[in-house]
PyMOL Python script that loads the backbone (N, CA, C, O; Angstrom):
from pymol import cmd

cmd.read_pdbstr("""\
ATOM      1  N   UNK A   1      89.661  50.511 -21.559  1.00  0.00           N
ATOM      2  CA  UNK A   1      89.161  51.840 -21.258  1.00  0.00           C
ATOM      3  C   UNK A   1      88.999  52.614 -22.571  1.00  0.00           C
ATOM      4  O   UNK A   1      89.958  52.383 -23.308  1.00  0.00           O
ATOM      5  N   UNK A   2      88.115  53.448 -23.104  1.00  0.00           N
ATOM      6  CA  UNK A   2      87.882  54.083 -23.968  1.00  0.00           C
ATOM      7  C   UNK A   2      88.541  55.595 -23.758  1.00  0.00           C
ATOM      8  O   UNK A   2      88.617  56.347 -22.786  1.00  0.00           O
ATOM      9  N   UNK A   3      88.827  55.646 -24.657  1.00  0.00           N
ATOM     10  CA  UNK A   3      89.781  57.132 -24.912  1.00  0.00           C
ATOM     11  C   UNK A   3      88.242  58.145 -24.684  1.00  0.00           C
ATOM     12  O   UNK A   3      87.061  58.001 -25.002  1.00  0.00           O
ATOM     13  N   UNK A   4      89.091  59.248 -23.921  1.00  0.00           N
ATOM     14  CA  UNK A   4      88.434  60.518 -23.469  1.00  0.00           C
ATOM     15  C   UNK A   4      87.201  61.379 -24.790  1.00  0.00           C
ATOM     16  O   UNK A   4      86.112  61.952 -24.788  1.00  0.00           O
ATOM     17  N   UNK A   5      88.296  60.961 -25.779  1.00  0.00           N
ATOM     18  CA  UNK A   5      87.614  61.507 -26.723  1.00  0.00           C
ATOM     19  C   UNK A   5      86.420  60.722 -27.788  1.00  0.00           C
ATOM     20  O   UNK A   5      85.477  61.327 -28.297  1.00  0.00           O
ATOM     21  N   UNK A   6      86.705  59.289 -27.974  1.00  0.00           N
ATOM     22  CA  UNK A   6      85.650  58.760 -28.141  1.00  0.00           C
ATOM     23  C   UNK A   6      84.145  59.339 -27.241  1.00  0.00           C
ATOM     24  O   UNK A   6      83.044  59.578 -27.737  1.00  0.00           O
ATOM     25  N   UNK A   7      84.418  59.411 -26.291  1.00  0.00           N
ATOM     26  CA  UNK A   7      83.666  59.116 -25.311  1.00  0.00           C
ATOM     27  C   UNK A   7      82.415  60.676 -25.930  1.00  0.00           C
ATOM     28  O   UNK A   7      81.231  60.736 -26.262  1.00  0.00           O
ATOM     29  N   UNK A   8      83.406  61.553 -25.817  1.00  0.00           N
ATOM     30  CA  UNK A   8      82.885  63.508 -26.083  1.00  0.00           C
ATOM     31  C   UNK A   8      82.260  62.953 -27.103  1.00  0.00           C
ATOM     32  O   UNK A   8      81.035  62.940 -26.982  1.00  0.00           O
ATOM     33  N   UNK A   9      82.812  62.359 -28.342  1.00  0.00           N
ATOM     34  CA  UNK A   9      82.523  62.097 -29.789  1.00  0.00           C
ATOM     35  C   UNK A   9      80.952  61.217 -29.837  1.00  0.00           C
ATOM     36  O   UNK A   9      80.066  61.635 -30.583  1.00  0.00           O
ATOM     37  N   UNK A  10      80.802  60.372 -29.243  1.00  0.00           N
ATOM     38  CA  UNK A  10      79.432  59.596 -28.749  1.00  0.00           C
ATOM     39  C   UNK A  10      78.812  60.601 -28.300  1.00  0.00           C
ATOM     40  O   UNK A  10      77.899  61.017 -29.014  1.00  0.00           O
ATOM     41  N   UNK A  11      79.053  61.242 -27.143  1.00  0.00           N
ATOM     42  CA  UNK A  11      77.926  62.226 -26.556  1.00  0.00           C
ATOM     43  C   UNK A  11      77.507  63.066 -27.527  1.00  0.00           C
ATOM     44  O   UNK A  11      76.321  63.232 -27.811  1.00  0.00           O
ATOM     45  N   UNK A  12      78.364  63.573 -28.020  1.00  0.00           N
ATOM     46  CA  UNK A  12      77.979  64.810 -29.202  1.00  0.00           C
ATOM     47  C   UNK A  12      77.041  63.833 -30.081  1.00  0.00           C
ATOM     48  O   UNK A  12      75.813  63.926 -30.077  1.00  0.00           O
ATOM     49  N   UNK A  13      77.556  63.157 -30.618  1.00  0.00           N
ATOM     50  CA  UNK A  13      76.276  62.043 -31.416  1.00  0.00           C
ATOM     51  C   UNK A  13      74.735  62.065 -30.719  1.00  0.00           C
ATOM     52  O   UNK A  13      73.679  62.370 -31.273  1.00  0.00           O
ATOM     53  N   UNK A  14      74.856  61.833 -29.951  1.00  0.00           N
ATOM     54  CA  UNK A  14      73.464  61.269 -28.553  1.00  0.00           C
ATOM     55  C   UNK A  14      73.059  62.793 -29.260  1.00  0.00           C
ATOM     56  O   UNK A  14      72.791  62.812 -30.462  1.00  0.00           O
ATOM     57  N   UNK A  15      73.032  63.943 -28.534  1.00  0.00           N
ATOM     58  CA  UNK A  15      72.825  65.169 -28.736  1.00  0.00           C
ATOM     59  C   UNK A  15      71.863  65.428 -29.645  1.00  0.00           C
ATOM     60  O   UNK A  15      70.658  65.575 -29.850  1.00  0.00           O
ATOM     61  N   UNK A  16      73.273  65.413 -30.226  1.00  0.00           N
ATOM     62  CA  UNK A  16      72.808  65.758 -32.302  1.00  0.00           C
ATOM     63  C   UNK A  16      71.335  64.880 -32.675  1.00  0.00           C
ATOM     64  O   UNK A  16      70.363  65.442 -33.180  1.00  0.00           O
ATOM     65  N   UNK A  17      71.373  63.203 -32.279  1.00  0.00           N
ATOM     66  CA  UNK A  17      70.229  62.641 -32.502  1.00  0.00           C
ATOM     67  C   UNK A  17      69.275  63.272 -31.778  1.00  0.00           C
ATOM     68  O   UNK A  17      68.422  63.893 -32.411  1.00  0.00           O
ATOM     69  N   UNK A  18      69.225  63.256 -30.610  1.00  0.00           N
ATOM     70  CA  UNK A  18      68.102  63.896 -29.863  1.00  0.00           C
ATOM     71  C   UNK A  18      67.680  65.479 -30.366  1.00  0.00           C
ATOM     72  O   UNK A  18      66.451  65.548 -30.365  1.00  0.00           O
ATOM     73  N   UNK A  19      68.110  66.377 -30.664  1.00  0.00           N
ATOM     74  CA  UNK A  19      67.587  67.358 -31.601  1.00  0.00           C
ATOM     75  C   UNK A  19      66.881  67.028 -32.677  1.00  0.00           C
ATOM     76  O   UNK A  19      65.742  67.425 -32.923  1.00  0.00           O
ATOM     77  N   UNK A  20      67.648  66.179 -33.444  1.00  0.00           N
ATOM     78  CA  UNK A  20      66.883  66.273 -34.646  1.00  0.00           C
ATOM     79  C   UNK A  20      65.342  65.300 -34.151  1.00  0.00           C
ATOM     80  O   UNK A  20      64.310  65.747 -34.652  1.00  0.00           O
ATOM     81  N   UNK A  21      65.169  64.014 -33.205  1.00  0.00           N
ATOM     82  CA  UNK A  21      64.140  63.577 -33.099  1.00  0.00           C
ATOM     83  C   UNK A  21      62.842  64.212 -32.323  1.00  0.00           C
ATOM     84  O   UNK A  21      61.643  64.021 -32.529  1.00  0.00           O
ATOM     85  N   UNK A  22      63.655  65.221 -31.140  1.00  0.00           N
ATOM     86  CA  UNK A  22      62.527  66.088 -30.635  1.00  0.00           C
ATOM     87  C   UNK A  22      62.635  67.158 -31.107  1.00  0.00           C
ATOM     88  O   UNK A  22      63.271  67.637 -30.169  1.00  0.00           O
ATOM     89  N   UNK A  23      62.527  68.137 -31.943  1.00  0.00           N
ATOM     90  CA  UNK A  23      62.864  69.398 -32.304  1.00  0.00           C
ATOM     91  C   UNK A  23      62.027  70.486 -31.427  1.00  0.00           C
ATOM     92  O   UNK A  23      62.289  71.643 -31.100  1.00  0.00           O
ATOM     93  N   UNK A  24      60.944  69.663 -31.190  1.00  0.00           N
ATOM     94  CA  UNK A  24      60.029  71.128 -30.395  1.00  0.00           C
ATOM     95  C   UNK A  24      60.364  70.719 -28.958  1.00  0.00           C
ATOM     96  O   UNK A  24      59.409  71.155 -28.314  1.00  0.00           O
ATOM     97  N   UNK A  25      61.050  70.227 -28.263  1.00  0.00           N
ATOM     98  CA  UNK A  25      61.803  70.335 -27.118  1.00  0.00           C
ATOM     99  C   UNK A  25      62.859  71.389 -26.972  1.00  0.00           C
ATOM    100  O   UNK A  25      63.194  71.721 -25.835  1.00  0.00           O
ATOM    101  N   UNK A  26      63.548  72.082 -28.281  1.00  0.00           N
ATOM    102  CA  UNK A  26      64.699  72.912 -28.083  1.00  0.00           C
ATOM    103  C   UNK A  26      63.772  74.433 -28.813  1.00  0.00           C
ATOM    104  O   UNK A  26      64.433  75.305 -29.378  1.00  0.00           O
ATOM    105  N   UNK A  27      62.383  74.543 -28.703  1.00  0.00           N
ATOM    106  CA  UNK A  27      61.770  76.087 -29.388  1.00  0.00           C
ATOM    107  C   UNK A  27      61.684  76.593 -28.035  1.00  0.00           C
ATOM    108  O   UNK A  27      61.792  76.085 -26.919  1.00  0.00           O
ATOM    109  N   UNK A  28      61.490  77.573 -28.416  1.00  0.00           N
ATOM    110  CA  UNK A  28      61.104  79.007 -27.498  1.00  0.00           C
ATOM    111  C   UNK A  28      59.738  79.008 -27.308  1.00  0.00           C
ATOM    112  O   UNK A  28      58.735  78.613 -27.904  1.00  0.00           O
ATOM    113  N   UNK A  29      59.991  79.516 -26.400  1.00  0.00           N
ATOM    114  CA  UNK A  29      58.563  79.821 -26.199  1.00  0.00           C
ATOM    115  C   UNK A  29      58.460  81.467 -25.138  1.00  0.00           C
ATOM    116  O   UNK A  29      59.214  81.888 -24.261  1.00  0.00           O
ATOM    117  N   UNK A  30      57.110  82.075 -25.764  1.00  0.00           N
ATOM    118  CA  UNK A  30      57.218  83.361 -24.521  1.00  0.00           C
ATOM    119  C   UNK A  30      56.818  83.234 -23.044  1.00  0.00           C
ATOM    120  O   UNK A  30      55.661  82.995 -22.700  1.00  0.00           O
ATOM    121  N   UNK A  31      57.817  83.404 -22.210  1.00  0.00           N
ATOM    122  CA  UNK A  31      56.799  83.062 -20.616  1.00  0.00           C
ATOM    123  C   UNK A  31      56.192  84.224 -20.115  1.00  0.00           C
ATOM    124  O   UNK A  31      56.380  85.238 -20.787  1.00  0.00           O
ATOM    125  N   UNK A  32      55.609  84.313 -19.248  1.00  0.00           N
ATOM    126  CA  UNK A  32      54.965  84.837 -18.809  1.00  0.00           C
ATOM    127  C   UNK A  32      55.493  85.163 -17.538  1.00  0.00           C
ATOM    128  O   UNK A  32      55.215  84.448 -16.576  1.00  0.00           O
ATOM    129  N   UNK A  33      56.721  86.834 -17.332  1.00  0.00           N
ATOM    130  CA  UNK A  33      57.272  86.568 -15.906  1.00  0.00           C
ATOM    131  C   UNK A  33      56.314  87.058 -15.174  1.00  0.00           C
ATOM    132  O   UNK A  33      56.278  86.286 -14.217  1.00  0.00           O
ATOM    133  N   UNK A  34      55.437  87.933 -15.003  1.00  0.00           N
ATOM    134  CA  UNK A  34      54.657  88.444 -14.376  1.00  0.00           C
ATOM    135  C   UNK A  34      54.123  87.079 -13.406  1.00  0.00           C
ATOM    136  O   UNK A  34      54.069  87.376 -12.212  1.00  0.00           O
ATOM    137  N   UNK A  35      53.815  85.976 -13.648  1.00  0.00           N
ATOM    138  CA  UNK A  35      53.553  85.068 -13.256  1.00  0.00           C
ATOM    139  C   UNK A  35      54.854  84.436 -12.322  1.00  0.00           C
ATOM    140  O   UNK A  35      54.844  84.000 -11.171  1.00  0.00           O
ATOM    141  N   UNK A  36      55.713  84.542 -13.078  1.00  0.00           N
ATOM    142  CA  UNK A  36      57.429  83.984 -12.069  1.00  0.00           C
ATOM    143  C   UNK A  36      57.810  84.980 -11.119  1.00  0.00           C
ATOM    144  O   UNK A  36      58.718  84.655 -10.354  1.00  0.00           O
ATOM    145  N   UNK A  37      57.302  86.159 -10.993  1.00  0.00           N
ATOM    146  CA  UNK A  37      57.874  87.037 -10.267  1.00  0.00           C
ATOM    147  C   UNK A  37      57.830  86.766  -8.891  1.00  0.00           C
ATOM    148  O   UNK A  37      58.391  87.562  -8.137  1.00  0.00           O
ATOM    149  N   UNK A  38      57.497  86.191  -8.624  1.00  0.00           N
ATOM    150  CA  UNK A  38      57.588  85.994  -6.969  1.00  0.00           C
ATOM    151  C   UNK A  38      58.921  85.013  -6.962  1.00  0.00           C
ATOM    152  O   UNK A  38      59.931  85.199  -6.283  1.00  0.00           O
ATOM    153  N   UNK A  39      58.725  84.126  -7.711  1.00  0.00           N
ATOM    154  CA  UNK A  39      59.560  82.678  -7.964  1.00  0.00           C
ATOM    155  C   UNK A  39      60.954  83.791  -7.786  1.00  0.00           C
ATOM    156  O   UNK A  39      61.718  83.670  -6.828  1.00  0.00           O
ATOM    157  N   UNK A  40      61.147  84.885  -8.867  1.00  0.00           N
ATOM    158  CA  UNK A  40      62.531  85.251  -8.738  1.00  0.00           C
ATOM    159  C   UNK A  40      62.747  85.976  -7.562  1.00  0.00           C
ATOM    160  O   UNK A  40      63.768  85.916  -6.877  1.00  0.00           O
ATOM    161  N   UNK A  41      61.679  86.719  -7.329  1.00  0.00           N
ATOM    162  CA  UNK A  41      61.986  87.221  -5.799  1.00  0.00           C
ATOM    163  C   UNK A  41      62.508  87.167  -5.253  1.00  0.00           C
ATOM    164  O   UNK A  41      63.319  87.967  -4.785  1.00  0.00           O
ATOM    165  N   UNK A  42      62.058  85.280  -4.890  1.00  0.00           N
ATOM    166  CA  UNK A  42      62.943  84.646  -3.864  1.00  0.00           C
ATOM    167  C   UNK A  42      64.458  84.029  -4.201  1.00  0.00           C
ATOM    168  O   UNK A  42      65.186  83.353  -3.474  1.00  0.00           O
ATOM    169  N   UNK A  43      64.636  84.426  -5.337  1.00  0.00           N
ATOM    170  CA  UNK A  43      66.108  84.021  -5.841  1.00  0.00           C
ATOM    171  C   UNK A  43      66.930  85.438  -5.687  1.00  0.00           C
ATOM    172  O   UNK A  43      68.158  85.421  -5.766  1.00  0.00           O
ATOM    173  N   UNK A  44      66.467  86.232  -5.545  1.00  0.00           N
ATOM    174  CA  UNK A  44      66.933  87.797  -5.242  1.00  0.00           C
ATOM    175  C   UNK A  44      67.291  88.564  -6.245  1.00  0.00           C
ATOM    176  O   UNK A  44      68.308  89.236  -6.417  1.00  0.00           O
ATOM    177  N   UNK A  45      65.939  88.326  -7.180  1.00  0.00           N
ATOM    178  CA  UNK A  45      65.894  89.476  -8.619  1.00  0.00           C
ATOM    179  C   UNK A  45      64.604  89.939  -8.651  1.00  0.00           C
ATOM    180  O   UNK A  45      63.657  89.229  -8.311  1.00  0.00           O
ATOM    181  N   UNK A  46      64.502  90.916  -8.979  1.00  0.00           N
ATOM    182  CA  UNK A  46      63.404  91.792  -9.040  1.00  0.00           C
ATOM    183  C   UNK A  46      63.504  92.434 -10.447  1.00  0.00           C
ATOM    184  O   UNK A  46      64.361  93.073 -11.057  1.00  0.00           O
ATOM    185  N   UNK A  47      61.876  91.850 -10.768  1.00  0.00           N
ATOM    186  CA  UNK A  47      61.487  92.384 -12.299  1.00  0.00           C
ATOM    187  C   UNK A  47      60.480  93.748 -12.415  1.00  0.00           C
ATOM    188  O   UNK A  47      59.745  93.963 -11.452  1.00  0.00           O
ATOM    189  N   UNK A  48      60.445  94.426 -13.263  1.00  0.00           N
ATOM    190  CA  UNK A  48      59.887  95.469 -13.698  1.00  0.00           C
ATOM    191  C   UNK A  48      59.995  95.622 -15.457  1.00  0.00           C
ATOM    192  O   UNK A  48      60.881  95.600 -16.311  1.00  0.00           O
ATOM    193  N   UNK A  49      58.302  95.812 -15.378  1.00  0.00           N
ATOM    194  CA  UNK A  49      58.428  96.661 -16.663  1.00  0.00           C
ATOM    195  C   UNK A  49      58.393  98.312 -16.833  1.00  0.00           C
ATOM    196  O   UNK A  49      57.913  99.214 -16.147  1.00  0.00           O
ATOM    197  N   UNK A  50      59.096  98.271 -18.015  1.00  0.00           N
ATOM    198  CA  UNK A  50      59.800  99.793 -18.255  1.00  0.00           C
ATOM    199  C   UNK A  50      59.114 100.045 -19.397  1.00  0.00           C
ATOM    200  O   UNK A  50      59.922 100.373 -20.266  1.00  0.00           O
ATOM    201  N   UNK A  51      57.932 100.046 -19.825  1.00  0.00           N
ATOM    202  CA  UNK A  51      57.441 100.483 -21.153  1.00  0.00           C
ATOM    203  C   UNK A  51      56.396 101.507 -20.873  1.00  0.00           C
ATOM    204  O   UNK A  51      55.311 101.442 -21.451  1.00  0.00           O
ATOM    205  N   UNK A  52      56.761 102.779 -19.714  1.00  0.00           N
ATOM    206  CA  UNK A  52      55.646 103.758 -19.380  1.00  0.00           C
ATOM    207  C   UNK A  52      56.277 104.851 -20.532  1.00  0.00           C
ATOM    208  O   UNK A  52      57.028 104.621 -21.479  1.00  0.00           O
ATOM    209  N   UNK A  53      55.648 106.178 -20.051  1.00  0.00           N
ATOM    210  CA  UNK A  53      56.046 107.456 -20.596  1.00  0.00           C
ATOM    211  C   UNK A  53      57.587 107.916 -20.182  1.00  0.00           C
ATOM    212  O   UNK A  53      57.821 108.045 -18.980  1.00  0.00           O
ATOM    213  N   UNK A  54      58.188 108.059 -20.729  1.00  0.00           N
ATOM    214  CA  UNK A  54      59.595 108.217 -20.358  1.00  0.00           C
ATOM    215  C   UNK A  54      60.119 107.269 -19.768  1.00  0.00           C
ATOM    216  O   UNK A  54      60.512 107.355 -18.605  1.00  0.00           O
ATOM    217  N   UNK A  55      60.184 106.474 -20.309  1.00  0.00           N
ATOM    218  CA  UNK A  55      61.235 104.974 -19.536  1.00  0.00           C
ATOM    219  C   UNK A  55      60.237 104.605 -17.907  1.00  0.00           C
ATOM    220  O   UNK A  55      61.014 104.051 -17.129  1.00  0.00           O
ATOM    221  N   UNK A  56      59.076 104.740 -17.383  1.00  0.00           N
ATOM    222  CA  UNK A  56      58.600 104.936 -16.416  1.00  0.00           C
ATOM    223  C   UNK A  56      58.329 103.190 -15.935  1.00  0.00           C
ATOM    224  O   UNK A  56      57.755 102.579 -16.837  1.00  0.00           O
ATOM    225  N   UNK A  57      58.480 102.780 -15.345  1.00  0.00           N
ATOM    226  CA  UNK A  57      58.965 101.189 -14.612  1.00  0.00           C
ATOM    227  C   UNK A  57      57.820 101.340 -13.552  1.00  0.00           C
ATOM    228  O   UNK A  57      57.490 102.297 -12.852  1.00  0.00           O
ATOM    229  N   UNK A  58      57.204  99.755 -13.704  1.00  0.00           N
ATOM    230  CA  UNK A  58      55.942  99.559 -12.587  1.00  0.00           C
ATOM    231  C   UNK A  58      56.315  98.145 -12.698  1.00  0.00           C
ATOM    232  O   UNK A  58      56.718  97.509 -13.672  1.00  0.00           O
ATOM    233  N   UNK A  59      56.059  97.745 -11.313  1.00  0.00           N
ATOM    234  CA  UNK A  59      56.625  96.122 -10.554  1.00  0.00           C
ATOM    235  C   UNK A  59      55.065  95.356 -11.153  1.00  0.00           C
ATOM    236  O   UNK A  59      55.024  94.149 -10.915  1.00  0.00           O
ATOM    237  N   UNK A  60      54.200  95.755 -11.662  1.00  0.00           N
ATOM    238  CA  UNK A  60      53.194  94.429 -11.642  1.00  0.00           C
ATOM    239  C   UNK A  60      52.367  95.737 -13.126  1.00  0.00           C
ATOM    240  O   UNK A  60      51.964  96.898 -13.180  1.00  0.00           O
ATOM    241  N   UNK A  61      52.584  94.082 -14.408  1.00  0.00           N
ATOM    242  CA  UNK A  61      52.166  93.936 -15.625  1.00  0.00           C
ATOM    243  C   UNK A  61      50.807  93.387 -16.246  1.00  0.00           C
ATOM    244  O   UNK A  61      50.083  92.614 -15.619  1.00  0.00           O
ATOM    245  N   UNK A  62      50.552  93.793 -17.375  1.00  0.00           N
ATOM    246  CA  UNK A  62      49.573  92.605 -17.800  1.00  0.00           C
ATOM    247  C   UNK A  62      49.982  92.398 -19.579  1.00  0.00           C
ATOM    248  O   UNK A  62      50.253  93.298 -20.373  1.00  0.00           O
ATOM    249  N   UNK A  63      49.916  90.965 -19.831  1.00  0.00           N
ATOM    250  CA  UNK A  63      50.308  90.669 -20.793  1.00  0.00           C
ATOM    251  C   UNK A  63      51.821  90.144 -20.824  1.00  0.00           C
ATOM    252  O   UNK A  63      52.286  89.339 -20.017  1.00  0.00           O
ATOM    253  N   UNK A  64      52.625  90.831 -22.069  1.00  0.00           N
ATOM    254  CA  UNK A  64      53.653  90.842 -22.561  1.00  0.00           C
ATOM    255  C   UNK A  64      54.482  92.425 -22.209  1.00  0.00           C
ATOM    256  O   UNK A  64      53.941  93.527 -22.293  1.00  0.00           O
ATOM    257  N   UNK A  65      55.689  92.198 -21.870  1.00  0.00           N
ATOM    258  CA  UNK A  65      56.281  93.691 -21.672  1.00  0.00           C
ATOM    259  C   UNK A  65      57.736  93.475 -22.502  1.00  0.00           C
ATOM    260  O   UNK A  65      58.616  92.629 -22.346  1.00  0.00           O
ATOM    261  N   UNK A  66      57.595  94.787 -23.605  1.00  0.00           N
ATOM    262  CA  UNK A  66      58.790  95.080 -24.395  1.00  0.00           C
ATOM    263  C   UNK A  66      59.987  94.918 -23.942  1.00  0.00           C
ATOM    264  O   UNK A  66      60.948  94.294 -24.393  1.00  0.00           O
ATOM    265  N   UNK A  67      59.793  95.751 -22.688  1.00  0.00           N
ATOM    266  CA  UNK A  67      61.317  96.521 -22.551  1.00  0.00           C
ATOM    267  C   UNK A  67      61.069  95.876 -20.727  1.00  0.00           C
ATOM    268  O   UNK A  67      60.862  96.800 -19.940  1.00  0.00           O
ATOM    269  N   UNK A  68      61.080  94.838 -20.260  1.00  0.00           N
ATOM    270  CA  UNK A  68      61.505  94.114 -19.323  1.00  0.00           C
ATOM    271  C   UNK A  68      62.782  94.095 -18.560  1.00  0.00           C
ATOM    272  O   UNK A  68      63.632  93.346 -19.040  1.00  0.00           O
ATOM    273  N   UNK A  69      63.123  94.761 -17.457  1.00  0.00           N
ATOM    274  CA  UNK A  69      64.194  95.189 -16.732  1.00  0.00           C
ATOM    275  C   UNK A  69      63.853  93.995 -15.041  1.00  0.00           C
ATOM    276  O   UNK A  69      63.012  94.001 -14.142  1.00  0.00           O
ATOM    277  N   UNK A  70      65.605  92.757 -15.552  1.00  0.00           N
ATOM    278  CA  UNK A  70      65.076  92.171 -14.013  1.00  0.00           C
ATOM    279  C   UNK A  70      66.766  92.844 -13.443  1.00  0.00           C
ATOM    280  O   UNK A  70      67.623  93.134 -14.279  1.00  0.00           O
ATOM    281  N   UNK A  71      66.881  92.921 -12.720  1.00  0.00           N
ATOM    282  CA  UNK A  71      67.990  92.840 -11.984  1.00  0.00           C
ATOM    283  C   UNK A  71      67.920  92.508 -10.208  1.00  0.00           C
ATOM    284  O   UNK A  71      66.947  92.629  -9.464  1.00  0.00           O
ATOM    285  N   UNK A  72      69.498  92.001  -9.836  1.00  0.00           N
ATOM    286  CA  UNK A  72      69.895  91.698  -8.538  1.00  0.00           C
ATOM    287  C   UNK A  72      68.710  92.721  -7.259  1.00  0.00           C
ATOM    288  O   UNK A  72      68.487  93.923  -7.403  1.00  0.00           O
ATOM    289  N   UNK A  73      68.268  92.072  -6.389  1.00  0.00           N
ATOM    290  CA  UNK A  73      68.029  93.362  -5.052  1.00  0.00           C
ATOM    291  C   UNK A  73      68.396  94.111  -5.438  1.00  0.00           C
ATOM    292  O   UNK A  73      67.859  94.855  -6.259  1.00  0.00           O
ATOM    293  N   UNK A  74      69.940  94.217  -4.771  1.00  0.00           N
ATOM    294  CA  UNK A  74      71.139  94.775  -4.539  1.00  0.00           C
ATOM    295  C   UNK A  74      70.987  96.682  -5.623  1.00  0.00           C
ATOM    296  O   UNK A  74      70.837  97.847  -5.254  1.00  0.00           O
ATOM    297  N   UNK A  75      71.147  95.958  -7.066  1.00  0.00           N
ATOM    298  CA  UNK A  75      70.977  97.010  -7.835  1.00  0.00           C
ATOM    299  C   UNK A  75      69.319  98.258  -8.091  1.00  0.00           C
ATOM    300  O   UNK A  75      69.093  99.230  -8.811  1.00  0.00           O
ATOM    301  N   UNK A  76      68.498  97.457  -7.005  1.00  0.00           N
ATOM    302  CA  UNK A  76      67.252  98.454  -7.333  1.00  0.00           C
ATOM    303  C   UNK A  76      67.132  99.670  -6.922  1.00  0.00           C
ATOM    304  O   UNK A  76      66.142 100.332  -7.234  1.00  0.00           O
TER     305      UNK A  76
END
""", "prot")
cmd.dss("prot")
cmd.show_as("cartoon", "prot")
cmd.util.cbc("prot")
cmd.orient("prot")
């Protein structure tokens, strides 16, 4: 049987290789929630952007939004 920690010590290896061979598998990228918003909907978060005149929040965007506010139902 191989000790617990070998075992962590290999995985962490695996890892480490796989970063360095795919690197553009671990970038960012910007999404587009305006497009997911239904998707979270149904997970029970609701998005809004907040980039009007005085902090002013509207449920449907175009583009990119700064200041992006999702939170729970619950909290709207």
């Amino acid at each position: 049987m191989i000790p617990l920690r070998r075992l962590e010590l290999l995985a962490l290896f695996f890892i480490v290789v796989a970063v360095f061979q795919y690197p553009r598998a671990m970038e960012a990228k910007p999404a587009s929630f305006q497009r997911y918003s239904k998707v979270f909907n149904t997970l029970g978060v609701v998005c809004k952007c907040c980039d009007g005149e005085g902090g002013e929040c509207r449920s449907t965007w175009e583009g990119s939004c700064p200041k992006l506010q999702c939170l729970p139902w619950k909290y709207h």
